[in-house]
KETOR-890974 format. One line per field, with one value per residue (C-alpha): residue number from 1; residue in one letter; x, y, z. Coordinates in nm, 4 decimals. Example, Ala and Ser with C-alpha at 12.3 -4.5 7.8 and 13.67 -1.06 7.14 Angstrom:
pos <- 1;2
code <- A;S
east <- 1.2300;1.3670
north <- -0.4500;-0.1060
up <- 0.7800;0.7140
This chain:
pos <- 1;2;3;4;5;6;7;8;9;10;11;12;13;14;15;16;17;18;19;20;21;22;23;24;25;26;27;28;29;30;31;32;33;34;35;36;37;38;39;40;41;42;43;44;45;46;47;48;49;50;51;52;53;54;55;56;57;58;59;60;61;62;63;64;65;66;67;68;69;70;71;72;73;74;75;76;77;78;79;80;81;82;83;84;85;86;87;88;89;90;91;92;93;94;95;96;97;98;99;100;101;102;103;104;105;106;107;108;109;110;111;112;113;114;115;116;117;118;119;120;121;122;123;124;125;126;127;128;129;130;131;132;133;134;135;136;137;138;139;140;141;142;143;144;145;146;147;148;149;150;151;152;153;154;155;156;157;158;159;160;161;162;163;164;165;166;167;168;169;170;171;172;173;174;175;176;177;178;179;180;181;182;183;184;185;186;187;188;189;190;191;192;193;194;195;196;197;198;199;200;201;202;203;204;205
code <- X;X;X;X;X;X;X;X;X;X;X;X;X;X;X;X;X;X;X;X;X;X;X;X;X;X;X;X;X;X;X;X;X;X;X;X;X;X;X;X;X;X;X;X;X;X;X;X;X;X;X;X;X;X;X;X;X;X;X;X;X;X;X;X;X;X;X;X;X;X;X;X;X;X;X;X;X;X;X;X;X;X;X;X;X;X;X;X;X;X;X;X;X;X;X;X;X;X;X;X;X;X;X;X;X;X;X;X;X;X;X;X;X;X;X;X;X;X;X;X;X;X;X;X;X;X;X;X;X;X;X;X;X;X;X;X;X;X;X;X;X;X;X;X;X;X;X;X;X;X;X;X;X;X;X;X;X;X;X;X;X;X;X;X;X;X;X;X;X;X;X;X;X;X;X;X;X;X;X;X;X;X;X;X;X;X;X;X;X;X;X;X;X;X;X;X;X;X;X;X;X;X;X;X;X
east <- -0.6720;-0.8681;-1.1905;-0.9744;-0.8648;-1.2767;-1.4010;-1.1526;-1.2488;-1.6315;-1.4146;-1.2369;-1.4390;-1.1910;-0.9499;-1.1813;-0.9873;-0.6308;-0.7231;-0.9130;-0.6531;-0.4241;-0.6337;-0.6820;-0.2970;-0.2043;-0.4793;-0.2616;0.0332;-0.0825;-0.2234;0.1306;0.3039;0.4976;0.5554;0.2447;0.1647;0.1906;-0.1098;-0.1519;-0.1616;-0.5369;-0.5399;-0.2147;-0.4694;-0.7210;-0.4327;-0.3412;-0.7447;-0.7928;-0.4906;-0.6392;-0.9572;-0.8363;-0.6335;-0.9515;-1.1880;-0.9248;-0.9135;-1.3388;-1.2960;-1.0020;-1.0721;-0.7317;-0.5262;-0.3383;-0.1385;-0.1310;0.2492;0.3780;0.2661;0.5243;0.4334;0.8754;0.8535;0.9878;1.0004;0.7816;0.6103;0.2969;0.3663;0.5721;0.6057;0.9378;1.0661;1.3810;1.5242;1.2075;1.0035;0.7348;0.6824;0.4160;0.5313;0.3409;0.4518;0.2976;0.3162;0.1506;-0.1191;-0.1640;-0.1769;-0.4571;-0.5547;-0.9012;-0.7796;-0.4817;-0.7027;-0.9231;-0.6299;-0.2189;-0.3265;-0.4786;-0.2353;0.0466;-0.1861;-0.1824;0.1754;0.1821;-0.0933;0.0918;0.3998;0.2455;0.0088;0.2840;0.6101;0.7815;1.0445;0.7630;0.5441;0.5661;0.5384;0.2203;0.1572;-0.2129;-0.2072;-0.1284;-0.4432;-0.6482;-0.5569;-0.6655;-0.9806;-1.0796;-1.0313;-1.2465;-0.9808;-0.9068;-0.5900;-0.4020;0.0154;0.0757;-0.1334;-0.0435;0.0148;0.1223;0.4012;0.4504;0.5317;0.5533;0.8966;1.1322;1.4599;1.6890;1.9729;2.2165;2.1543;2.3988;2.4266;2.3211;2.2657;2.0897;2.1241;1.8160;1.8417;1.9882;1.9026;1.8975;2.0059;1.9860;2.2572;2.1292;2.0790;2.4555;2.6262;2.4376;2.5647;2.9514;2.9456;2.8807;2.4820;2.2777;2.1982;1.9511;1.7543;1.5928;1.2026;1.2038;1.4821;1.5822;1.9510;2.1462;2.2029;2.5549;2.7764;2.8241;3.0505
north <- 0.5402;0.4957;0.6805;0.9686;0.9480;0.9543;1.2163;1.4428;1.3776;1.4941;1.8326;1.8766;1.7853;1.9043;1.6374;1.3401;1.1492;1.1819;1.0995;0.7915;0.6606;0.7282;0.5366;0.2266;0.2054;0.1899;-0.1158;-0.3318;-0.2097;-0.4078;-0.6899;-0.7443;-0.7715;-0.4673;-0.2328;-0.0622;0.2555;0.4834;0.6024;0.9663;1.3107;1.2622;0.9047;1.0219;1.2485;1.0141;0.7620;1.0375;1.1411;0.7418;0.7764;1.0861;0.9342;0.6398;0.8291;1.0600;0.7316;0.6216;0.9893;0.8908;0.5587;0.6004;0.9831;1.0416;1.3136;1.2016;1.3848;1.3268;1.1851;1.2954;1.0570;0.9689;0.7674;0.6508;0.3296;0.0668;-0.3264;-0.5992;-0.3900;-0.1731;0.0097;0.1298;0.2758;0.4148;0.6085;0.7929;0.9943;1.1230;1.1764;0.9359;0.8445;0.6306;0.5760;0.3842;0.2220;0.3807;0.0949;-0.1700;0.0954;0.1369;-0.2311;-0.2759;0.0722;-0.0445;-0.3349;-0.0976;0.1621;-0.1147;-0.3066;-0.1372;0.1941;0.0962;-0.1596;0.1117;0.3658;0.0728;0.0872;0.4783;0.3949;0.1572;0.3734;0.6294;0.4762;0.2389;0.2475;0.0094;-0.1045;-0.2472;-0.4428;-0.7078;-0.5594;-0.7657;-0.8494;-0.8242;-0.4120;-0.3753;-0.6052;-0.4525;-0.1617;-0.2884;-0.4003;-0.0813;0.0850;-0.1628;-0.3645;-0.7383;-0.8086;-0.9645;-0.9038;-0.9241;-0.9417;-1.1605;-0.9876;-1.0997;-0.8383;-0.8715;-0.5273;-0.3839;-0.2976;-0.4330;-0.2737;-0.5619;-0.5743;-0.7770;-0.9974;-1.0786;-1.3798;-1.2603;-1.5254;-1.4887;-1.7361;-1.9229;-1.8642;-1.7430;-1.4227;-1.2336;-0.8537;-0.5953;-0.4043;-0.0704;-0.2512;-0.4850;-0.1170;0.0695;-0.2204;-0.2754;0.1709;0.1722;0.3277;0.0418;-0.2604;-0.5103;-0.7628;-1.1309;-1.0694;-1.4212;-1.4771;-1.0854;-1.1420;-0.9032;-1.0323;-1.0922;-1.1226;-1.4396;-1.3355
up <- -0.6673;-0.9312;-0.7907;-0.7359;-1.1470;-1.2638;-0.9920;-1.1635;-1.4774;-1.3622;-1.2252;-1.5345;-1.8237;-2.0762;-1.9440;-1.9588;-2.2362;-2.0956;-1.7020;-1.8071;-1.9889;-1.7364;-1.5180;-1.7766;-1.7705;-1.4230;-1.4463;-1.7079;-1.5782;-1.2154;-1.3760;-1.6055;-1.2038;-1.2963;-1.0293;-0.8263;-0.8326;-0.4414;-0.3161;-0.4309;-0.2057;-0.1634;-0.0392;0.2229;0.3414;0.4235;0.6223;0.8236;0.8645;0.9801;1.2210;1.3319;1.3749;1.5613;1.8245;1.8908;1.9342;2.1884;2.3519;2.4199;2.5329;2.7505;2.8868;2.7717;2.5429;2.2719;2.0266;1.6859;1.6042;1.2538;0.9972;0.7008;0.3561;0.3209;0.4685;0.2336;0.2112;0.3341;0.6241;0.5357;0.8587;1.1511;1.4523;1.5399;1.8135;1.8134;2.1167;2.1957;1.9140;1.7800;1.4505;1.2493;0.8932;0.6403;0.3121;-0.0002;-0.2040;-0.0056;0.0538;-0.3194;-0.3471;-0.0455;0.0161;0.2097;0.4102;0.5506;0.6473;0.8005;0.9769;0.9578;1.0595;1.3543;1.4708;1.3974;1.6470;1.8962;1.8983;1.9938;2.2121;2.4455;2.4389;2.5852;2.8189;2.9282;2.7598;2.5244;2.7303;2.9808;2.7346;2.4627;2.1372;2.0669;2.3963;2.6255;2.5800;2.2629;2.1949;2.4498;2.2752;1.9547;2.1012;2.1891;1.8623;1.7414;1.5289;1.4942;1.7267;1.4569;1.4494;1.0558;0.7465;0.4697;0.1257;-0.1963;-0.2672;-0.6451;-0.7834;-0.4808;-0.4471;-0.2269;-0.0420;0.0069;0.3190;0.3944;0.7279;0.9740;1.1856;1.5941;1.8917;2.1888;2.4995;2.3340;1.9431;1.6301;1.4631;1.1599;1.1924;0.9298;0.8153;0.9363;1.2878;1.2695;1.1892;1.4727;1.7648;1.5880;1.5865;1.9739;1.9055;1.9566;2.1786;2.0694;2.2970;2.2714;2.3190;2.4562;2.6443;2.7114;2.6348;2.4323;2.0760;2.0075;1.6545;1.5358;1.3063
Protein backbone atom coordinates (compact mmCIF):
# COMPACT_ATOMS: atom_id res chain seq x y z
CA UNK A 1 0.00 0.00 0.00
CA UNK A 2 2.43 2.16 0.67
CA UNK A 3 4.37 1.88 -2.78
CA UNK A 4 1.20 2.71 -4.38
CA UNK A 5 1.04 6.20 -1.94
CA UNK A 6 4.95 7.37 -3.24
CA UNK A 7 4.57 6.25 -7.03
CA UNK A 8 1.76 8.77 -7.01
CA UNK A 9 3.46 11.25 -5.53
CA UNK A 10 6.26 10.88 -8.59
CA UNK A 11 2.74 11.23 -10.94
CA UNK A 12 1.53 14.11 -9.18
CA UNK A 13 4.23 16.28 -8.05
CA UNK A 14 1.99 19.00 -6.83
CA UNK A 15 0.60 16.51 -4.27
CA UNK A 16 3.87 15.29 -2.84
CA UNK A 17 3.36 16.77 0.72
CA UNK A 18 -0.25 15.60 1.36
CA UNK A 19 0.19 11.77 -0.11
CA UNK A 20 3.29 11.28 1.98
CA UNK A 21 1.77 12.20 4.92
CA UNK A 22 -1.02 10.24 4.26
CA UNK A 23 1.22 7.46 3.92
CA UNK A 24 3.32 8.28 7.30
CA UNK A 25 -0.09 8.03 9.09
CA UNK A 26 -1.50 4.87 8.08
CA UNK A 27 2.21 3.70 9.43
CA UNK A 28 1.55 4.92 13.21
CA UNK A 29 -1.82 4.28 12.93
CA UNK A 30 -0.67 0.18 12.42
CA UNK A 31 1.99 0.29 14.75
CA UNK A 32 -0.58 1.96 17.70
CA UNK A 33 -2.78 -1.75 16.89
CA UNK A 34 -5.54 0.46 15.72
CA UNK A 35 -7.45 -0.79 12.94
CA UNK A 36 -5.67 -1.69 9.37
CA UNK A 37 -6.16 -0.11 6.54
CA UNK A 38 -7.99 -2.48 3.14
CA UNK A 39 -5.96 -2.94 0.36
CA UNK A 40 -6.78 -0.19 -2.19
CA UNK A 41 -8.43 -0.54 -5.94
CA UNK A 42 -4.93 -1.04 -7.35
CA UNK A 43 -3.75 -3.83 -5.07
CA UNK A 44 -7.62 -5.67 -5.76
CA UNK A 45 -6.41 -5.57 -9.16
CA UNK A 46 -3.38 -7.34 -8.74
CA UNK A 47 -5.37 -10.36 -6.39
CA UNK A 48 -7.63 -10.85 -9.06
CA UNK A 49 -4.46 -10.61 -11.78
CA UNK A 50 -2.69 -13.51 -9.34
CA UNK A 51 -5.99 -15.54 -9.38
CA UNK A 52 -6.05 -15.01 -12.95
CA UNK A 53 -2.66 -16.03 -13.29
CA UNK A 54 -2.96 -19.10 -11.26
CA UNK A 55 -6.01 -20.57 -13.05
CA UNK A 56 -4.14 -19.98 -16.52
CA UNK A 57 -0.81 -21.86 -15.12
CA UNK A 58 -3.23 -24.68 -14.25
CA UNK A 59 -5.05 -24.38 -17.82
CA UNK A 60 -0.95 -25.34 -19.16
CA UNK A 61 -0.26 -27.92 -16.84
CA UNK A 62 -3.48 -29.71 -16.87
CA UNK A 63 -4.57 -29.08 -20.80
CA UNK A 64 -7.66 -27.87 -19.30
CA UNK A 65 -10.16 -24.62 -19.58
CA UNK A 66 -10.93 -22.81 -16.70
CA UNK A 67 -13.00 -19.84 -16.22
CA UNK A 68 -12.22 -17.11 -14.24
CA UNK A 69 -14.96 -17.16 -11.14
CA UNK A 70 -15.91 -13.59 -9.92
CA UNK A 71 -13.51 -12.43 -7.39
CA UNK A 72 -14.97 -10.31 -4.29
CA UNK A 73 -12.74 -8.21 -1.57
CA UNK A 74 -16.22 -8.56 1.39
CA UNK A 75 -15.05 -11.38 3.19
CA UNK A 76 -14.82 -10.59 6.87
CA UNK A 77 -13.37 -12.26 10.13
CA UNK A 78 -10.57 -14.58 10.82
CA UNK A 79 -10.35 -16.10 7.16
CA UNK A 80 -8.20 -14.21 4.50
CA UNK A 81 -10.12 -16.21 1.93
CA UNK A 82 -12.98 -18.26 0.58
CA UNK A 83 -14.39 -20.23 -1.76
CA UNK A 84 -18.09 -20.43 -1.82
CA UNK A 85 -20.50 -21.95 -4.01
CA UNK A 86 -24.06 -21.15 -4.12
CA UNK A 87 -26.69 -22.90 -6.44
CA UNK A 88 -24.46 -22.91 -9.15
CA UNK A 89 -22.31 -20.12 -9.21
CA UNK A 90 -18.71 -20.02 -7.86
CA UNK A 91 -17.28 -17.54 -5.92
CA UNK A 92 -13.68 -16.71 -4.48
CA UNK A 93 -13.86 -13.87 -2.00
CA UNK A 94 -10.94 -12.50 -0.18
CA UNK A 95 -10.72 -10.41 3.01
CA UNK A 96 -9.37 -6.87 2.47
CA UNK A 97 -8.06 -6.44 5.70
CA UNK A 98 -5.90 -9.40 6.22
CA UNK A 99 -4.59 -8.60 2.71
CA UNK A 100 -3.67 -5.10 3.83
CA UNK A 101 -2.08 -6.60 6.81
CA UNK A 102 0.08 -9.40 4.65
CA UNK A 103 -0.50 -8.26 1.20
CA UNK A 104 2.73 -10.43 -0.20
CA UNK A 105 2.39 -13.61 1.74
CA UNK A 106 -1.48 -13.79 0.52
CA UNK A 107 -0.66 -13.35 -2.91
CA UNK A 108 2.13 -15.96 -2.33
CA UNK A 109 -0.11 -18.50 -0.33
CA UNK A 110 -4.44 -17.63 0.16
CA UNK A 111 -4.93 -16.92 -3.36
CA UNK A 112 -3.72 -19.94 -4.53
CA UNK A 113 -5.14 -22.24 -1.98
CA UNK A 114 -8.60 -20.38 -2.60
CA UNK A 115 -7.94 -21.32 -6.70
CA UNK A 116 -7.29 -24.90 -5.46
CA UNK A 117 -10.59 -24.94 -4.05
CA UNK A 118 -12.33 -23.93 -7.54
CA UNK A 119 -9.92 -26.18 -9.01
CA UNK A 120 -11.10 -29.40 -7.37
CA UNK A 121 -14.71 -28.40 -7.73
CA UNK A 122 -14.57 -28.43 -11.06
CA UNK A 123 -12.26 -31.16 -11.88
CA UNK A 124 -14.03 -33.31 -9.31
CA UNK A 125 -16.71 -31.87 -7.25
CA UNK A 126 -16.91 -30.97 -3.60
CA UNK A 127 -19.22 -33.39 -2.48
CA UNK A 128 -16.58 -36.20 -3.65
CA UNK A 129 -13.40 -34.91 -1.96
CA UNK A 130 -12.08 -33.78 1.42
CA UNK A 131 -11.81 -30.20 1.56
CA UNK A 132 -8.01 -30.48 2.14
CA UNK A 133 -7.71 -33.76 1.09
CA UNK A 134 -4.88 -35.56 -1.69
CA UNK A 135 -6.44 -33.21 -4.73
CA UNK A 136 -6.72 -30.27 -3.29
CA UNK A 137 -2.86 -30.68 -2.52
CA UNK A 138 -2.06 -32.15 -5.72
CA UNK A 139 -3.69 -29.25 -6.86
CA UNK A 140 -1.64 -27.01 -4.92
CA UNK A 141 1.38 -28.75 -6.02
CA UNK A 142 0.88 -27.98 -9.35
CA UNK A 143 0.40 -24.33 -9.03
CA UNK A 144 3.52 -24.39 -7.45
CA UNK A 145 2.29 -23.54 -3.79
CA UNK A 146 3.12 -25.03 -0.37
CA UNK A 147 0.11 -27.49 0.52
CA UNK A 148 -0.50 -25.90 3.74
CA UNK A 149 -4.49 -25.65 5.07
CA UNK A 150 -4.24 -22.30 7.21
CA UNK A 151 -1.72 -19.61 7.82
CA UNK A 152 -1.18 -18.23 11.15
CA UNK A 153 -1.75 -14.40 11.54
CA UNK A 154 -1.70 -12.12 14.29
CA UNK A 155 -5.11 -10.33 13.73
CA UNK A 156 -4.73 -7.17 15.86
CA UNK A 157 -6.55 -4.35 14.09
CA UNK A 158 -7.85 -6.33 11.72
CA UNK A 159 -11.35 -6.31 12.35
CA UNK A 160 -13.35 -8.95 13.46
CA UNK A 161 -17.27 -9.90 12.79
CA UNK A 162 -18.32 -11.76 15.83
CA UNK A 163 -21.41 -14.63 15.77
CA UNK A 164 -22.96 -16.32 18.08
CA UNK A 165 -22.16 -20.28 18.10
CA UNK A 166 -24.50 -22.90 18.70
CA UNK A 167 -23.98 -26.19 20.28
CA UNK A 168 -24.23 -29.20 17.09
CA UNK A 169 -23.24 -33.06 17.64
CA UNK A 170 -22.34 -35.45 15.30
CA UNK A 171 -22.26 -39.37 16.04
CA UNK A 172 -18.45 -38.72 16.93
CA UNK A 173 -18.20 -35.01 18.29
CA UNK A 174 -19.42 -31.72 19.33
CA UNK A 175 -19.58 -28.71 17.16
CA UNK A 176 -19.71 -25.14 16.98
CA UNK A 177 -22.22 -23.65 14.29
CA UNK A 178 -22.56 -20.11 13.31
CA UNK A 179 -25.54 -18.27 13.46
CA UNK A 180 -25.89 -17.72 9.74
CA UNK A 181 -25.38 -21.65 9.42
CA UNK A 182 -27.85 -22.70 12.95
CA UNK A 183 -30.67 -20.29 11.12
CA UNK A 184 -30.20 -21.85 7.60
CA UNK A 185 -30.76 -25.83 9.15
CA UNK A 186 -33.72 -24.63 12.01
CA UNK A 187 -35.39 -22.50 8.46
CA UNK A 188 -35.51 -25.89 6.48
CA UNK A 189 -32.38 -24.45 3.85
CA UNK A 190 -29.53 -26.20 5.01
CA UNK A 191 -28.04 -29.57 6.09
CA UNK A 192 -24.65 -29.73 7.49
CA UNK A 193 -22.31 -32.88 7.65
CA UNK A 194 -19.38 -34.36 9.99
CA UNK A 195 -16.17 -34.39 7.63
CA UNK A 196 -15.07 -37.26 9.82
CA UNK A 197 -17.72 -39.25 10.62
CA UNK A 198 -20.26 -38.01 7.65
CA UNK A 199 -23.23 -37.70 10.01
CA UNK A 200 -25.55 -34.83 9.84
CA UNK A 201 -24.92 -32.33 12.67
CA UNK A 202 -27.74 -32.10 14.94
CA UNK A 203 -28.99 -29.19 17.68
CA UNK A 204 -27.98 -29.66 20.91
CA UNK A 205 -30.01 -27.20 22.06
Amino acid sequence: MDGEWYSCCKLHDNRYVHILCRAEFFIAYRERGMTVVPITHLQQDQVVSATRHCIQRAEKLLGQKFALPPVTFDLQGRAAGMYRVRSTRRQIRYNPYIFGKYFRDNLANTVPHEVAHYLTDVLYGLRNIRPHGREWQAVMCTLGAEPTVTCQYDLTGVPLRRQRRFSYRCACSSHAVSTVRHNRVQRGLGRYVCRQCRTPLVFAG
